[in-house]
mmCIF file of the N, C-alpha and C atoms, coordinates in Angstrom:
data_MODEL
# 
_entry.id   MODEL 
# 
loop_
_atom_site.group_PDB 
_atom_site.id 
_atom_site.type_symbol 
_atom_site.label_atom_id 
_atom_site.label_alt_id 
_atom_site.label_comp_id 
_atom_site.label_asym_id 
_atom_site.label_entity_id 
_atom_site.label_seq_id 
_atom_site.pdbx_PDB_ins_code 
_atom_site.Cartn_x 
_atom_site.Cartn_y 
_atom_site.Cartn_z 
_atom_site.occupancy 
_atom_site.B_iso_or_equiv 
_atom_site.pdbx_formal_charge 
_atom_site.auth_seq_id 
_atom_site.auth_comp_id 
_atom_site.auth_asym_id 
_atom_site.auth_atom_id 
_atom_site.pdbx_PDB_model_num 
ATOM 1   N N  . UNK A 1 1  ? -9.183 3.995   -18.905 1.00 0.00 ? 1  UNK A N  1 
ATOM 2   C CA . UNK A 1 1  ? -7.729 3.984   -18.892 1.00 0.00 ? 1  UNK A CA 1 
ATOM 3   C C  . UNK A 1 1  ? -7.261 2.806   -18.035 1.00 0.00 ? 1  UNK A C  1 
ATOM 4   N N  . UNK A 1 2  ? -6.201 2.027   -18.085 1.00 0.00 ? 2  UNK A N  1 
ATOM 5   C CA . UNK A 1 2  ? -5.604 1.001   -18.235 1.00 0.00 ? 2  UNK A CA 1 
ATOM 6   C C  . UNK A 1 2  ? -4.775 1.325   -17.904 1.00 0.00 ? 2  UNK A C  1 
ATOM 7   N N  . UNK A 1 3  ? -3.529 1.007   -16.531 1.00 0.00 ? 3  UNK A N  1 
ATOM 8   C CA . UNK A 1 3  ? -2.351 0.512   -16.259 1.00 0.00 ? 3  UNK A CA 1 
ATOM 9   C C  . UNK A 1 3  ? -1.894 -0.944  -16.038 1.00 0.00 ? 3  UNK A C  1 
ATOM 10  N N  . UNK A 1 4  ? -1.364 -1.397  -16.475 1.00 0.00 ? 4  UNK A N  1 
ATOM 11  C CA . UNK A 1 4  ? -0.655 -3.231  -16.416 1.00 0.00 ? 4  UNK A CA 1 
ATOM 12  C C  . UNK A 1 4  ? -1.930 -4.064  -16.467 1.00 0.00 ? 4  UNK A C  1 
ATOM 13  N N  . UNK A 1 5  ? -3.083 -3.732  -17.375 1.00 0.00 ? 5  UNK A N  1 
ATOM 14  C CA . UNK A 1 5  ? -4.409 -4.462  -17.379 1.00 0.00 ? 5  UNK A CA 1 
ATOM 15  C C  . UNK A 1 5  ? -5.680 -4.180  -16.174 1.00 0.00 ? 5  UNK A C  1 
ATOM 16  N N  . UNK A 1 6  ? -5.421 -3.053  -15.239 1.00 0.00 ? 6  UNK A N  1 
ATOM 17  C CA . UNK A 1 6  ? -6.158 -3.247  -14.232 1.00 0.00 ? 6  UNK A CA 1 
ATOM 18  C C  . UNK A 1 6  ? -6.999 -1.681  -14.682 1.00 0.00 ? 6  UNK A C  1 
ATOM 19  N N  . UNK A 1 7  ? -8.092 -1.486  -14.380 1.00 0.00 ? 7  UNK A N  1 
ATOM 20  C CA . UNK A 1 7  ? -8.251 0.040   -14.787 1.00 0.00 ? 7  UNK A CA 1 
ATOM 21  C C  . UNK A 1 7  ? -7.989 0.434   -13.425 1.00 0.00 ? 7  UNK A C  1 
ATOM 22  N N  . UNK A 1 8  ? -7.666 2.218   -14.123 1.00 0.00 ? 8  UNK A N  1 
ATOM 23  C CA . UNK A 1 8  ? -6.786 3.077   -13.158 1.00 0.00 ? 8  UNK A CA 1 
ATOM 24  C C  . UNK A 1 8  ? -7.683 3.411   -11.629 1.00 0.00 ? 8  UNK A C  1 
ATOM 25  N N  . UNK A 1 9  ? -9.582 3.405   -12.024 1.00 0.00 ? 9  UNK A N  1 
ATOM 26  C CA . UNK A 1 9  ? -9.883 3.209   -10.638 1.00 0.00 ? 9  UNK A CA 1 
ATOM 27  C C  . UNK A 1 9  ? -9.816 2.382   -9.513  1.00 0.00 ? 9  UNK A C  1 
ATOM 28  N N  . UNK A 1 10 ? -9.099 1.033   -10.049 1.00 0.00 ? 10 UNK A N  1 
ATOM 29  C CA . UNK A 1 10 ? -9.317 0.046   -8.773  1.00 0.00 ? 10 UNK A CA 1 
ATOM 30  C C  . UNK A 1 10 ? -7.693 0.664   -8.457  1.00 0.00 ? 10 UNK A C  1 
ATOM 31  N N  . UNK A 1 11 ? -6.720 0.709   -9.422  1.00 0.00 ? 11 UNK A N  1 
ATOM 32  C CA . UNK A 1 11 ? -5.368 1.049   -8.807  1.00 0.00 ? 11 UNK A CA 1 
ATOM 33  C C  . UNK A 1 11 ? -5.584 2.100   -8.037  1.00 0.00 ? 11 UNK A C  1 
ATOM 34  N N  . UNK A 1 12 ? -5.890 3.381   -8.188  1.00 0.00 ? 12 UNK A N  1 
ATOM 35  C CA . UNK A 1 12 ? -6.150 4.810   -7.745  1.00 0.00 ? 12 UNK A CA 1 
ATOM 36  C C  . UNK A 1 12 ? -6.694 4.268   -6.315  1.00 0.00 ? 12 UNK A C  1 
ATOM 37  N N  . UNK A 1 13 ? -7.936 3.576   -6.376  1.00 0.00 ? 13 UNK A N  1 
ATOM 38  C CA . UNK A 1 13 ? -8.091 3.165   -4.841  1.00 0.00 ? 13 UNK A CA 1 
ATOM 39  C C  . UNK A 1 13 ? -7.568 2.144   -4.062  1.00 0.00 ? 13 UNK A C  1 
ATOM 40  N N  . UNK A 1 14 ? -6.618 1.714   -4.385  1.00 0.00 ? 14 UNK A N  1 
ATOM 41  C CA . UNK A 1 14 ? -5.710 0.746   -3.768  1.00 0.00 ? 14 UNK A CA 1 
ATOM 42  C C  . UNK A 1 14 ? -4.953 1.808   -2.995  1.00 0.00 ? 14 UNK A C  1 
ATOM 43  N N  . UNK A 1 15 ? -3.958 2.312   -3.977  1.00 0.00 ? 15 UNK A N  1 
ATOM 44  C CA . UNK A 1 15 ? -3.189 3.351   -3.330  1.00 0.00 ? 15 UNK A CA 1 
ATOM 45  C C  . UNK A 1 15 ? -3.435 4.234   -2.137  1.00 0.00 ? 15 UNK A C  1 
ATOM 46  N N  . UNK A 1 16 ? -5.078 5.122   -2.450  1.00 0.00 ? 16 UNK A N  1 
ATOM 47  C CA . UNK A 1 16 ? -5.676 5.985   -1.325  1.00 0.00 ? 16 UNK A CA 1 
ATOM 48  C C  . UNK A 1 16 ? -5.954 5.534   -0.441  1.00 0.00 ? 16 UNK A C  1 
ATOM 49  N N  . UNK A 1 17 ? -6.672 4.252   -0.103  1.00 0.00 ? 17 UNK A N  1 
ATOM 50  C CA . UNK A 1 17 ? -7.227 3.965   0.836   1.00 0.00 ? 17 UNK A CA 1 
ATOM 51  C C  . UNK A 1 17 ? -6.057 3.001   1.699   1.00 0.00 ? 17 UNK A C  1 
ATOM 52  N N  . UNK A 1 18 ? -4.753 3.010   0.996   1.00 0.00 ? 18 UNK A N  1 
ATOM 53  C CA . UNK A 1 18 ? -3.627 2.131   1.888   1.00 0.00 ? 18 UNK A CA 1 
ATOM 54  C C  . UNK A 1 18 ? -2.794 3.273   2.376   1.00 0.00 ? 18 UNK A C  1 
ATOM 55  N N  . UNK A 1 19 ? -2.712 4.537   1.698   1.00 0.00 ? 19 UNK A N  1 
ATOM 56  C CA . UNK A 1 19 ? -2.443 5.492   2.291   1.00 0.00 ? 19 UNK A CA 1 
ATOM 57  C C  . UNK A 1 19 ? -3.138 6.091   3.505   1.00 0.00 ? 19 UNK A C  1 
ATOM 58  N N  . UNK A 1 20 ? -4.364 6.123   3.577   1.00 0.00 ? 20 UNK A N  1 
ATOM 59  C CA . UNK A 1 20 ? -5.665 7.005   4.318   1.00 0.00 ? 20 UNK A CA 1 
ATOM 60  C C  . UNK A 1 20 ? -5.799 5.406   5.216   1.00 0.00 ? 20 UNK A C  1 
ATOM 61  N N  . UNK A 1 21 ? -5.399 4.310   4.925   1.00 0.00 ? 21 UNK A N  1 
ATOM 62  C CA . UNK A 1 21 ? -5.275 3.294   6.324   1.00 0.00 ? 21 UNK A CA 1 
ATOM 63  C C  . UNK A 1 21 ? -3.709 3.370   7.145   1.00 0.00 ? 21 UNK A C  1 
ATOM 64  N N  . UNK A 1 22 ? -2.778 3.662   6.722   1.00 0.00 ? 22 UNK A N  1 
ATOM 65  C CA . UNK A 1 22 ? -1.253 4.203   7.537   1.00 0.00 ? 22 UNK A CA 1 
ATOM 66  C C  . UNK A 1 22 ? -1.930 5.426   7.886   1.00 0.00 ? 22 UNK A C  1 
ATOM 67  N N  . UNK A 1 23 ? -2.232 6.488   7.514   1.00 0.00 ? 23 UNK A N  1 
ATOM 68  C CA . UNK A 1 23 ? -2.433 7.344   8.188   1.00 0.00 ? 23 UNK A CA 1 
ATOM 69  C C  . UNK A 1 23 ? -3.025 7.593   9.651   1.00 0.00 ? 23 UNK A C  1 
ATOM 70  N N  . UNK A 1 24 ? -4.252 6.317   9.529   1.00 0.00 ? 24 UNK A N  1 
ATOM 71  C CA . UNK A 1 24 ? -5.388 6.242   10.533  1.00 0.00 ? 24 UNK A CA 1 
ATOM 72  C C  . UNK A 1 24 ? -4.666 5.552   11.486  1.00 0.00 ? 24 UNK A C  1 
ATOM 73  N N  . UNK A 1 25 ? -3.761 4.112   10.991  1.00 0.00 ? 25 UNK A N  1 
ATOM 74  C CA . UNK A 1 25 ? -3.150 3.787   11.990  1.00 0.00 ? 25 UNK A CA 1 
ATOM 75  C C  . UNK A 1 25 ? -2.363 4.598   12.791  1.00 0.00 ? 25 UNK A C  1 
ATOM 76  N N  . UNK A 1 26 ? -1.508 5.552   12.087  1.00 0.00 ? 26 UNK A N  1 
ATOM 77  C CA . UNK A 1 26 ? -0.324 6.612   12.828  1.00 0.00 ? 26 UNK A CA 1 
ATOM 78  C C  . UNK A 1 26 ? -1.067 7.197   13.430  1.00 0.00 ? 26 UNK A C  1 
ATOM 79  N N  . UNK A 1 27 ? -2.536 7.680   13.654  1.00 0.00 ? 27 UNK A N  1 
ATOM 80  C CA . UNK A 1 27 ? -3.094 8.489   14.547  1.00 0.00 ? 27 UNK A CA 1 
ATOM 81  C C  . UNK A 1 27 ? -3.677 7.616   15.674  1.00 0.00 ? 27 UNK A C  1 
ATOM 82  N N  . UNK A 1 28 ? -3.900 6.611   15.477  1.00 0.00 ? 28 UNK A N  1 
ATOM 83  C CA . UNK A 1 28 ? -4.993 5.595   16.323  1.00 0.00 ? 28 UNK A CA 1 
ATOM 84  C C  . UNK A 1 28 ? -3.454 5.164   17.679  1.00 0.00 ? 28 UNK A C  1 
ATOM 85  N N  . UNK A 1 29 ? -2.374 5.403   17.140  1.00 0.00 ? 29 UNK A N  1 
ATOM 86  C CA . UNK A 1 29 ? -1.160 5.168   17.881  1.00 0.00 ? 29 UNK A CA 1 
ATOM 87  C C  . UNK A 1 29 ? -0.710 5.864   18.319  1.00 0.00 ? 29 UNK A C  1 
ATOM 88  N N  . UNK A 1 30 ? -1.155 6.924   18.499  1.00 0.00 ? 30 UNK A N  1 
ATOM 89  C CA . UNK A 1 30 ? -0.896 8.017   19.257  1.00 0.00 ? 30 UNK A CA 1 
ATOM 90  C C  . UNK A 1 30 ? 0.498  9.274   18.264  1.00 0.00 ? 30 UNK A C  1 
ATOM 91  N N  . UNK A 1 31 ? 0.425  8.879   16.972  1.00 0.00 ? 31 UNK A N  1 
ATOM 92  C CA . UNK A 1 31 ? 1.583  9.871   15.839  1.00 0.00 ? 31 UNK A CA 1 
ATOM 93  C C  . UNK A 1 31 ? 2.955  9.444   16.837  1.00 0.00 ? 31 UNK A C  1 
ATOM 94  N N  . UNK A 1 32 ? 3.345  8.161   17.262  1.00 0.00 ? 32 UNK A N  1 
ATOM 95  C CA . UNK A 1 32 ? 4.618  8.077   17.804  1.00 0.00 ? 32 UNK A CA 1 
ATOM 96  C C  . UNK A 1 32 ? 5.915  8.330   16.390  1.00 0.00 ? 32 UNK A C  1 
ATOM 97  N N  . UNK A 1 33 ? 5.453  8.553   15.340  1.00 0.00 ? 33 UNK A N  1 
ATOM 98  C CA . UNK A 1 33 ? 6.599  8.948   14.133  1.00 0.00 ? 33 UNK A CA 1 
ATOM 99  C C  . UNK A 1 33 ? 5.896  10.396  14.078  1.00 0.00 ? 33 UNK A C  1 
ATOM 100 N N  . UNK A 1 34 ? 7.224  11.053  13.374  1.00 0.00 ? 34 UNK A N  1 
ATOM 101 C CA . UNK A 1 34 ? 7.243  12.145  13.304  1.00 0.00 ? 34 UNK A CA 1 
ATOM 102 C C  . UNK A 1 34 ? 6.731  11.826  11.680  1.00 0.00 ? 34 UNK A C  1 
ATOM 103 N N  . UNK A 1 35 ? 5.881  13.877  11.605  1.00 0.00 ? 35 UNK A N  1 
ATOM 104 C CA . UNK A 1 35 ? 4.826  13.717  10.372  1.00 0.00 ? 35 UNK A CA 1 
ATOM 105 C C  . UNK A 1 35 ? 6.192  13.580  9.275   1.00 0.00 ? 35 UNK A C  1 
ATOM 106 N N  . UNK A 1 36 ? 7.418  14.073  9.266   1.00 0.00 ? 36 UNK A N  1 
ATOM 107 C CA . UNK A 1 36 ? 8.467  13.764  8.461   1.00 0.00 ? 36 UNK A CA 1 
ATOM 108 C C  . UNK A 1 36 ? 8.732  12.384  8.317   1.00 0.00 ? 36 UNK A C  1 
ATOM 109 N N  . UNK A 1 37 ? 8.618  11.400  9.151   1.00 0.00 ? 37 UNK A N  1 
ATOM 110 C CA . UNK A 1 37 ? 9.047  10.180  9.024   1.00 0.00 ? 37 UNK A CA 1 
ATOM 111 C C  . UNK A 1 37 ? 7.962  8.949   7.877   1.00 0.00 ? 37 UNK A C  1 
ATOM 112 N N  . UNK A 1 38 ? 6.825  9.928   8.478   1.00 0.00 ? 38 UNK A N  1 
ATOM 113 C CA . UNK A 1 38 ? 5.863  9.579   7.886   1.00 0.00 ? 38 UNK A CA 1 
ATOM 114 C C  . UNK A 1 38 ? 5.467  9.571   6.720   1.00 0.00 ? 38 UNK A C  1 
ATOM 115 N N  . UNK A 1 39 ? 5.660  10.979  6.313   1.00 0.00 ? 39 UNK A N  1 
ATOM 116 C CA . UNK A 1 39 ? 5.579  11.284  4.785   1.00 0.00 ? 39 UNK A CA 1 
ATOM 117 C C  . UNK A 1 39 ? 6.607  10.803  3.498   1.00 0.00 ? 39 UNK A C  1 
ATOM 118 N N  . UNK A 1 40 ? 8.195  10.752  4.531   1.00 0.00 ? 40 UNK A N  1 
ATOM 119 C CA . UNK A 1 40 ? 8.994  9.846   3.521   1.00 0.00 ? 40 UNK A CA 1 
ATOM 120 C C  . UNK A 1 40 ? 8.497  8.542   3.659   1.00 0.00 ? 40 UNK A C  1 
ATOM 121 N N  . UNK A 1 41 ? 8.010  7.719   4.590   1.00 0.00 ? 41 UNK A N  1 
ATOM 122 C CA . UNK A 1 41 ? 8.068  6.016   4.441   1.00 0.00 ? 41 UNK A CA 1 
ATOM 123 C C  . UNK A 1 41 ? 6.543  5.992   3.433   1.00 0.00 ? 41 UNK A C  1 
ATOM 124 N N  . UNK A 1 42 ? 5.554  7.142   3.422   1.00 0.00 ? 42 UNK A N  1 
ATOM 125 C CA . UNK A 1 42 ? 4.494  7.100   2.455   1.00 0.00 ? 42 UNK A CA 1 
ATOM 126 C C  . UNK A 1 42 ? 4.812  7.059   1.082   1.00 0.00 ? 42 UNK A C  1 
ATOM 127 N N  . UNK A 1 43 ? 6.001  8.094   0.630   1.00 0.00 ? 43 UNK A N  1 
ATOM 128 C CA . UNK A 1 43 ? 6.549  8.480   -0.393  1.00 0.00 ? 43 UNK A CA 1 
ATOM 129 C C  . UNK A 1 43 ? 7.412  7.319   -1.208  1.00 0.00 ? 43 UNK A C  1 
ATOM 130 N N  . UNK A 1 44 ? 8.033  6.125   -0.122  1.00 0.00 ? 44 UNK A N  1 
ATOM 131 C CA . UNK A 1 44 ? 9.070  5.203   -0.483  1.00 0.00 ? 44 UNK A CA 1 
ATOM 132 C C  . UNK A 1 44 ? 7.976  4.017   -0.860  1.00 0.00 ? 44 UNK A C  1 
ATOM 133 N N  . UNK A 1 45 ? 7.167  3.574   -0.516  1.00 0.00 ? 45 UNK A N  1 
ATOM 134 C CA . UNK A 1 45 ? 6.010  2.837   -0.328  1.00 0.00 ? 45 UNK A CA 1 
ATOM 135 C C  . UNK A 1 45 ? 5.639  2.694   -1.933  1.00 0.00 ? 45 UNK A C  1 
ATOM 136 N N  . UNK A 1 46 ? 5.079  3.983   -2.016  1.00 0.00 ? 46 UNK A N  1 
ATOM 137 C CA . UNK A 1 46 ? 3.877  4.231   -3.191  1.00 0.00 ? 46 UNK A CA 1 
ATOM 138 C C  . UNK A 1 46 ? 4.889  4.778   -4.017  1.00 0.00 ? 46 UNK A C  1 
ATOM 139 N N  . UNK A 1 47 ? 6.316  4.315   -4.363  1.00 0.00 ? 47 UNK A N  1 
ATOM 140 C CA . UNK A 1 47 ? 6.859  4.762   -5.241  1.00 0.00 ? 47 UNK A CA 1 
ATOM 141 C C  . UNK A 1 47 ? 7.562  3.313   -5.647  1.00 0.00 ? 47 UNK A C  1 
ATOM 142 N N  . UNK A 1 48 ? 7.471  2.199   -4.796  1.00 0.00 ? 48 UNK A N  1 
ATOM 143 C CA . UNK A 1 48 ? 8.284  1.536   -5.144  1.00 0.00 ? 48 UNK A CA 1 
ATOM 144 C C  . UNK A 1 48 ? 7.271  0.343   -6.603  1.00 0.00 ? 48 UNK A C  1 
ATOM 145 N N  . UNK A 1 49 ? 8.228  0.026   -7.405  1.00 0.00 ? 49 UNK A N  1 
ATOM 146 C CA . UNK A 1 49 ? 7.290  -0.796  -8.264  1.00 0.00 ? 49 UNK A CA 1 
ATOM 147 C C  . UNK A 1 49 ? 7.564  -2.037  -8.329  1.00 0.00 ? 49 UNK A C  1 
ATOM 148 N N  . UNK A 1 50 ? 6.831  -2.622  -7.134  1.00 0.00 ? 50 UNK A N  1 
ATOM 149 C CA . UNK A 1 50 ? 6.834  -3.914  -6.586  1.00 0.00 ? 50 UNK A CA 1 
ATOM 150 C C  . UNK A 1 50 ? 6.105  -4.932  -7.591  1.00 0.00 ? 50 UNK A C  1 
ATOM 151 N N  . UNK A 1 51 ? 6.467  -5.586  -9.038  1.00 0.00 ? 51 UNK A N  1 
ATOM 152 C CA . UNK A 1 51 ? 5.203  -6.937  -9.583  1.00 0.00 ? 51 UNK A CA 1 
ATOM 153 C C  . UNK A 1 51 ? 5.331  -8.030  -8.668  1.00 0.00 ? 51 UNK A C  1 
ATOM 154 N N  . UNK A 1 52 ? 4.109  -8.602  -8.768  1.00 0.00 ? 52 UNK A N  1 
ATOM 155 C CA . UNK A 1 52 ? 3.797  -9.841  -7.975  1.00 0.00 ? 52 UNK A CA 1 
ATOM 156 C C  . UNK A 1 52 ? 3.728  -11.220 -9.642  1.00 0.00 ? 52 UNK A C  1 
ATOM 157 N N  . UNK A 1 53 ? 4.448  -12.000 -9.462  1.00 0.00 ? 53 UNK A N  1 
ATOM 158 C CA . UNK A 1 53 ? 4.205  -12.545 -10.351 1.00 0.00 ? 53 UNK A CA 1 
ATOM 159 C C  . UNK A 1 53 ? 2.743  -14.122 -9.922  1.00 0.00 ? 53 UNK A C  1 
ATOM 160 N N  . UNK A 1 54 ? 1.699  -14.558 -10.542 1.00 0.00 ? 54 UNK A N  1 
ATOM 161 C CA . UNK A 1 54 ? 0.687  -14.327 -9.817  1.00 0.00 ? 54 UNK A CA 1 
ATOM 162 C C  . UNK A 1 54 ? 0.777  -16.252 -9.942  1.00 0.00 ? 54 UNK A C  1 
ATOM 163 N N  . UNK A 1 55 ? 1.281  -16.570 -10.949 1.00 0.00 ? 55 UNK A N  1 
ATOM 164 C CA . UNK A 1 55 ? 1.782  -17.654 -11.074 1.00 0.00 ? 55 UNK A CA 1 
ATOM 165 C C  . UNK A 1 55 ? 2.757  -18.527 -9.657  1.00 0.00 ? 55 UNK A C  1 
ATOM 166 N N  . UNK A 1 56 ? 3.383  -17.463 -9.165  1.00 0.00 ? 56 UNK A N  1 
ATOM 167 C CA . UNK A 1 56 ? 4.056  -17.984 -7.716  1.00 0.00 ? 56 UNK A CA 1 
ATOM 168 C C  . UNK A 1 56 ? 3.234  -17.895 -6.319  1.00 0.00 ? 56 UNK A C  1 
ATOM 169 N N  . UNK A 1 57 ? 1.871  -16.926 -7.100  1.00 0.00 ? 57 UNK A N  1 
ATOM 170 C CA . UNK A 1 57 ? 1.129  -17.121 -5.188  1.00 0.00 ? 57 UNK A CA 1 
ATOM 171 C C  . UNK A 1 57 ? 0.203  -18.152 -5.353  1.00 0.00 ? 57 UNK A C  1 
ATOM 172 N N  . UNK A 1 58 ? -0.187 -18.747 -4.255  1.00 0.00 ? 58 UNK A N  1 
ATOM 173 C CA . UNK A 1 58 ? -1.290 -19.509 -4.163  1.00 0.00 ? 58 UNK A CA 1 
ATOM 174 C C  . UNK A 1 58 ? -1.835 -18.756 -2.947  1.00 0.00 ? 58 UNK A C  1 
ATOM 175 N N  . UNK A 1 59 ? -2.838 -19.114 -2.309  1.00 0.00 ? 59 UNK A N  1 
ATOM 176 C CA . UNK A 1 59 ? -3.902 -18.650 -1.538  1.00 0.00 ? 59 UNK A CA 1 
ATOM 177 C C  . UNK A 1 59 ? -3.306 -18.744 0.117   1.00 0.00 ? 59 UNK A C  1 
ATOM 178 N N  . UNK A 1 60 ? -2.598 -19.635 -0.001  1.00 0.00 ? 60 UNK A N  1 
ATOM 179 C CA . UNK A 1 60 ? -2.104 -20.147 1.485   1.00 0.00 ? 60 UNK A CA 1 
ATOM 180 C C  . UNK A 1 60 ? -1.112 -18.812 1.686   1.00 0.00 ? 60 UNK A C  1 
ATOM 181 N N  . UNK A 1 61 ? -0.129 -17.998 0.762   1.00 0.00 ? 61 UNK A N  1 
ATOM 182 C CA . UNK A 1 61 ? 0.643  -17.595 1.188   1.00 0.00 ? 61 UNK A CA 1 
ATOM 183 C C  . UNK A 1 61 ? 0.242  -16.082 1.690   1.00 0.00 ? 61 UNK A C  1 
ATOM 184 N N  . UNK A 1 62 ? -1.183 -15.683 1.437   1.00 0.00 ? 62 UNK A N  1 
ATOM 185 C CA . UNK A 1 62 ? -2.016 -14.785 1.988   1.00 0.00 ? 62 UNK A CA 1 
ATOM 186 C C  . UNK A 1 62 ? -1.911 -15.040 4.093   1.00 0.00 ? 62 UNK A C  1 
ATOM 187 N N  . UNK A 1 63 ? -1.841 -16.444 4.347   1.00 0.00 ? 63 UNK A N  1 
ATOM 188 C CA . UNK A 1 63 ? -2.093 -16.622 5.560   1.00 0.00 ? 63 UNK A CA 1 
ATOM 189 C C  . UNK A 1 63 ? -0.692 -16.732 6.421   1.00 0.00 ? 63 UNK A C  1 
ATOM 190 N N  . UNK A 1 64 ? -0.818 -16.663 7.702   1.00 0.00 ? 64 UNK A N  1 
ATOM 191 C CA . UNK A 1 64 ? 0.616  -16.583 8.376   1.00 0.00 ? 64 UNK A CA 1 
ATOM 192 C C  . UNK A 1 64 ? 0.492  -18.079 9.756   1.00 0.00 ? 64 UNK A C  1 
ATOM 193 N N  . UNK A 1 65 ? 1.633  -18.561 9.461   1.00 0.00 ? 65 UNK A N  1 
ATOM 194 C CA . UNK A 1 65 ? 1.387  -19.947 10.253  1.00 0.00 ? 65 UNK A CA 1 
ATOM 195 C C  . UNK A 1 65 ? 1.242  -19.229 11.764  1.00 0.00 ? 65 UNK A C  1 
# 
């Protein structure tokens, strides 16, 4: 199975493991957000449908001056 050309396991683990990395961070920080704050900015995140058009990135814009 196929979403926008990518199969659904590399998407499926994009998602989990960027979820299950905010999570680790919010704990490694001592949970200074509340688990409510948390669960909506997870919810707004992984809902939004952000395309990257791939033609406008080049490699440099991965890096931060």
């Amino acid at each position: 199975m196929k979403h926008d050309g990518f199969p659904i396991e590399v998407l499926s683990s994009y998602y989990v493991n960027g979820l299950i990395g905010m999570i680790k961070m919010w704990l490694d920080e001592g949970m200074v957000y509340t688990p409510h704050y948390m669960a909506n900015a997870a919810k707004k995140i992984l809902g939004t449908k952000i395309q990257i058009d791939s033609q406008n990135i080049d490699l440099s814009d991965f890096f931060v001056d």
